[in-house]
N, C-alpha and C positions, 0 to 999 in steps of 0.2 A: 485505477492502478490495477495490475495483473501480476498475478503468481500461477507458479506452475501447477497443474494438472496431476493424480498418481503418478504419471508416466511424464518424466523431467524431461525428456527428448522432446516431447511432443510443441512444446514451444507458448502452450494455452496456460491460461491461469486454473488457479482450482478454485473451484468453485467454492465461493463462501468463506475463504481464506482471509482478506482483507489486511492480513498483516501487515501491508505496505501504507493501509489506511491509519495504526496505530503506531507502532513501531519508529517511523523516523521525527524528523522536527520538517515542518513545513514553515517557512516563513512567509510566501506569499498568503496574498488573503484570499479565505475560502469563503463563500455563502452562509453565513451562521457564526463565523469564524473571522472579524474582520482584522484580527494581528495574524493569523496563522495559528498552528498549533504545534505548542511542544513535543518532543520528543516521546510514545508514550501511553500519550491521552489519543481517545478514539475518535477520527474526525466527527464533527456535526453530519458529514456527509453521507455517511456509514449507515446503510440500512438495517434492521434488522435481521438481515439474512446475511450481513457482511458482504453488501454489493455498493459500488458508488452510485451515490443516487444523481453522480454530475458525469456520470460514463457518456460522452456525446455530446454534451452542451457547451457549449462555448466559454461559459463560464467558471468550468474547468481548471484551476491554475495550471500551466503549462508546465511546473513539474512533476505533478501528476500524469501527465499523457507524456510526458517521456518516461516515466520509470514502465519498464518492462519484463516481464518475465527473464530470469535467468536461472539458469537449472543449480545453479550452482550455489547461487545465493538463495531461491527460495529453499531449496532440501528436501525432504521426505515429506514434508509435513506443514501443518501450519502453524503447528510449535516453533519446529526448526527456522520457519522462515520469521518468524517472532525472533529468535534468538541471534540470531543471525544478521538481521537487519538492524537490531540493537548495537548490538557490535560494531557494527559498523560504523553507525551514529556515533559510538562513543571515538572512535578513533577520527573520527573526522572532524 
């Protein structure tokens, strides 16, 4: 999963961000993970540097490699994109 970059134009994740790895509910099953994980909680997948350690593998859930950078939704930051992507969760 990717979030944006200092520079929200730019269209790249920021590095070490991961928000998108805590923040929402996955329901498919992850590696480590075999209901998904709630809303929140930090995937199993989640490195210590808050990078997906399933970036490229096929075993990947596929909504994971759909979510994508958005300038709007990740925000300033990796708070904001915390915040933000919760939100979100909740109204959905």
């Amino acid at each position: 999963m990717r979030f944006a970059t200092s520079s929200a134009s730019s269209g790249e994740c920021r590095p070490g961000c991961g928000a998108c790895c805590i923040a929402p509910s996955i329901s498919s099953p992850i590696p480590g993970m075999p209901d998904g994980k709630p809303a929140g909680v930090r995937c199993a997948q989640l490195d210590d540097a808050n990078l997906c350690r399933l970036f490229g593998d096929p075993r990947r859930p596929t909504v994971c490699e759909r979510f994508d950078h958005d300038a709007e939704l990740c925000g300033d930051d990796r708070d904001e994109a915390l915040e933000r992507i919760a939100a979100l969760e909740l109204a959905t």
